[in-house]
C-alpha positions as CSV (number, residue, x, y, z in Angstrom):
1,X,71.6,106.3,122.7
2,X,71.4,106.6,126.5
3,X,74.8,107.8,126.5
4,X,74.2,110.4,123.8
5,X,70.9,111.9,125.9
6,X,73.0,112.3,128.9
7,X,76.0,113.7,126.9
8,X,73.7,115.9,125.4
9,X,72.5,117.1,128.8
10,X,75.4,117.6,130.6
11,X,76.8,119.7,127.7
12,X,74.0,122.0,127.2
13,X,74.2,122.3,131.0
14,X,77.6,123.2,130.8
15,X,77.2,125.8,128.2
16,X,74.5,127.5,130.2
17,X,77.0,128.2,132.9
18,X,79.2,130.3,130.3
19,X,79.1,134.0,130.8
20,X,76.8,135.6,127.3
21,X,79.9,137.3,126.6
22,X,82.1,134.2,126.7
23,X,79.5,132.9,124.7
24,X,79.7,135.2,122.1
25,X,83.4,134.7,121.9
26,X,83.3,131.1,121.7
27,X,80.6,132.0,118.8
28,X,82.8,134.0,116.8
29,X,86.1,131.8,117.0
30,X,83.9,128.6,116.2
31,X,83.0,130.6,112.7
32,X,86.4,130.9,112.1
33,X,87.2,127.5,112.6
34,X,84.3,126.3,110.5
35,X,85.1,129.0,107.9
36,X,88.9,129.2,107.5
37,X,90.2,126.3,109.7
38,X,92.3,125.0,106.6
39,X,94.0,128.6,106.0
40,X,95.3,129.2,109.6
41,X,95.5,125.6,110.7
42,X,98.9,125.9,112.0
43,X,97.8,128.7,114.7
44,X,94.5,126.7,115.3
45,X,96.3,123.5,115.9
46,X,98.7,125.4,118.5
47,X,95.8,126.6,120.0
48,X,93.9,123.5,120.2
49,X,97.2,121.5,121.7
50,X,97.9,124.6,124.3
51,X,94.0,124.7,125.8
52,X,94.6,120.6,125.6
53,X,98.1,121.1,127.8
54,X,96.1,123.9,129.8
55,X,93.4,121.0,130.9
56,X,95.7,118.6,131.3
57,X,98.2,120.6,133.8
58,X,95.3,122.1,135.3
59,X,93.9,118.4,135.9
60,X,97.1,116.7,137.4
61,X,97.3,120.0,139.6
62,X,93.8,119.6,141.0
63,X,94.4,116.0,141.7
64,X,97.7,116.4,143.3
65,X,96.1,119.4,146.2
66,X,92.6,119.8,145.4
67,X,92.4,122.7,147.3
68,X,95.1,124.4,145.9
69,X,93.9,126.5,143.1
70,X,97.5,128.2,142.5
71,X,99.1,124.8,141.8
72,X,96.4,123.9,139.2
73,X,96.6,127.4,137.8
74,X,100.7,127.2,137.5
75,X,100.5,123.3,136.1
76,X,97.5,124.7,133.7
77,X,100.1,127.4,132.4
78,X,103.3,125.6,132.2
79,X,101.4,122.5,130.1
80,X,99.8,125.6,127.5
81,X,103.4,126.7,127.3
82,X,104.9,123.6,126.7
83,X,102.3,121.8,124.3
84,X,101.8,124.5,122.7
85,X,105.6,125.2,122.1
86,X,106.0,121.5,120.9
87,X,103.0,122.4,118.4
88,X,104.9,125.8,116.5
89,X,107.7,123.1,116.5
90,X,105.9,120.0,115.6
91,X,103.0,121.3,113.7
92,X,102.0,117.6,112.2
93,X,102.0,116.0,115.6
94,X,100.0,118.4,116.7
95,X,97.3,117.9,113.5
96,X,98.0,114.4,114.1
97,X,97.0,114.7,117.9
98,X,94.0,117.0,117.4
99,X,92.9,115.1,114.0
100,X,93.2,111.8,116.6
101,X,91.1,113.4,119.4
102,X,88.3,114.5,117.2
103,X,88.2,110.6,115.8
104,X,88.5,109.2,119.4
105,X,85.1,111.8,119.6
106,X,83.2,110.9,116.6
107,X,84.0,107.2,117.2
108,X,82.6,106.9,120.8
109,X,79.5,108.7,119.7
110,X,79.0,105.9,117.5
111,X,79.9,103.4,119.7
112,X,77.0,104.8,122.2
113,X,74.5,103.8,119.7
114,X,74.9,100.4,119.6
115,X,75.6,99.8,123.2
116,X,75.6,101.8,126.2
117,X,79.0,99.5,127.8
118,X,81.9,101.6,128.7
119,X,84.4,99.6,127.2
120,X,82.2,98.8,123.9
121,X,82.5,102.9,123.7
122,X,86.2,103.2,124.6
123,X,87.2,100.1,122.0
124,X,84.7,102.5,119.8
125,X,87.0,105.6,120.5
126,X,90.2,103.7,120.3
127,X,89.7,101.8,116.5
128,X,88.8,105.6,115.0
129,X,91.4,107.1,116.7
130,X,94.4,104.7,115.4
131,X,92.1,104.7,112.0
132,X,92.3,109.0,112.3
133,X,95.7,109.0,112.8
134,X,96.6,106.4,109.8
135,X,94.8,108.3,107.6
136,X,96.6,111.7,108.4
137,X,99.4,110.8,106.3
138,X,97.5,109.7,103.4
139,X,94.7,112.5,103.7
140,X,95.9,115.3,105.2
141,X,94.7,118.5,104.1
142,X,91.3,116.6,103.5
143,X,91.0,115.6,107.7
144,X,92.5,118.9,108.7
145,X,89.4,120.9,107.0
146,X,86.4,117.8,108.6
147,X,88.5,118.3,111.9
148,X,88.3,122.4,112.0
149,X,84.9,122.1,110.9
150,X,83.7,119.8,113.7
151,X,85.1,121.5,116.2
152,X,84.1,125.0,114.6
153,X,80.6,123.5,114.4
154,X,80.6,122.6,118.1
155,X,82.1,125.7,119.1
156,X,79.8,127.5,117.5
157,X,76.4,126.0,118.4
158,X,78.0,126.3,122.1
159,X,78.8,129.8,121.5
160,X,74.8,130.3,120.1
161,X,73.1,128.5,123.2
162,X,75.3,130.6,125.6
163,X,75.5,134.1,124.0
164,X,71.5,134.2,123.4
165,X,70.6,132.9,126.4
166,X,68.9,135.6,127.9
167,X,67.5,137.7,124.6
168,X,64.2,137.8,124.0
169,X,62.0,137.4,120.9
170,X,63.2,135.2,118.0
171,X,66.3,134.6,119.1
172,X,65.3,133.4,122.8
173,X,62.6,131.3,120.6
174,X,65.7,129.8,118.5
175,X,67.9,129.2,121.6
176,X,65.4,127.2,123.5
177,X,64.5,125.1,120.6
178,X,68.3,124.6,120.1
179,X,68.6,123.3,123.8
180,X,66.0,121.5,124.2
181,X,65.7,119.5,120.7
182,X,68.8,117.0,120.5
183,X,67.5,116.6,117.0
184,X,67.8,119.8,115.9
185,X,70.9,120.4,117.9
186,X,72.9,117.6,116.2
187,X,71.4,118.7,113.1
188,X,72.8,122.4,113.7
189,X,76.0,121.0,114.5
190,X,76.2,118.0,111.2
191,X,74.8,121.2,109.0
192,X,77.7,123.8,110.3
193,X,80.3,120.9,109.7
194,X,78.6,120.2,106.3
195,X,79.1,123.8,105.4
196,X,82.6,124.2,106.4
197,X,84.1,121.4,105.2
198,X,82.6,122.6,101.3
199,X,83.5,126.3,101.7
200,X,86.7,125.1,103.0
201,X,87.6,122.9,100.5
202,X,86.1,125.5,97.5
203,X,88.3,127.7,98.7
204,X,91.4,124.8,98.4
205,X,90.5,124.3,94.8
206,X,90.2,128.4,94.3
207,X,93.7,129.4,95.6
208,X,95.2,125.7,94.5
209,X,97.4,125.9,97.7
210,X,96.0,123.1,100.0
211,X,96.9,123.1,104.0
212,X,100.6,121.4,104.4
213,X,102.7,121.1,107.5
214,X,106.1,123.0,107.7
């Protein structure tokens, strides 16, 4: 639970360094996600796997010269190109890899709860991951809509506590209660995933043409 507080913290500190207008941004493509992750999955999921090669090349750049901000900036582009590339090509190894990550997430959360070791957490990430990606191939379209919906709910509630950070009235009421409350921030975020995954999955039975992988 320690782990969860602290997580909780660091995020919300994180988001409160992001520009209102980046805010808004991240706002408005977390609705999409929540709202119609299932219907452009294929260009979400090459997203998700070019930010993912972004951070990683941007990573390995910073550790090879820290002070080098070109190198990370040329490693951070050239791993965006090429995940993403392998993504258009690949598309189900990319839902694979970004239906993994989000079970790897989910799982340490869990894992926090009972104990606050490191390796009890990472053993926690590592069973949900391998159970994630298992289940892919059996339940595809049905972990490609909870996937897009997590993230769109995170996004989104990130977007909410950055964009009305400095309005007044009820909206500056609503934002500190939602950064300050990690009840009612989890909440926000369980409620918005709740929601997408049922309008996404109405709208699978409506058109009767579920998400599938070229």
């Amino acid at each position: 639970m320690d782990y969860i507080v602290r997580s909780r913290v660091d995020w919300i500190e994180q988001v409160h360094e992001l520009d209102p207008g980046a805010g808004l941004i991240l706002l408005v493509a977390g609705l999409v996600y929540v709202l119609m992750g299932w219907r452009v999955f294929n260009v979400l999921v090459t997203i998700n796997c070019a930010a993912l090669g972004a951070a990683l090349g941007g990573g390995i750049g910073s550790v090879i010269e820290q002070s080098s901000w070109f190198l990370s900036a040329a490693l951070g582009l050239a791993g965006a190109i090429l995940l993403g590339a392998l993504a258009v090509r690949l598309i189900k190894a990319g839902v694979v890899l970004c239906c993994g990550l989000a079970g790897a997430f989910v799982g340490i959360i869990i894992a926090s709860v009972f104990s606050s070791e490191p390796t009890v957490q990472l053993a926690g990430g590592i069973v949900t991951l391998l159970l994630t990606v298992s289940l892919v191939f059996v339940m595809f379209d049905h972990l490609v809509i909870v996937t897009m919906s997590l993230q769109g709910a995170l996004m989104t509630v990130a977007g909410v506590v950055a964009a009305f950070q400095e309005e007044g009235g009820i909206l500056r009421h609503f934002h500190q209660i939602l950064a300050k409350s990690g009840f009612f921030l989890i909440f926000s975020i369980l409620a918005l995933m709740v929601i997408g995954i049922c309008v996404q999955l109405a709208g699978v039975r409506d058109t009767g043409q579920p998400a599938k992988a070229d």
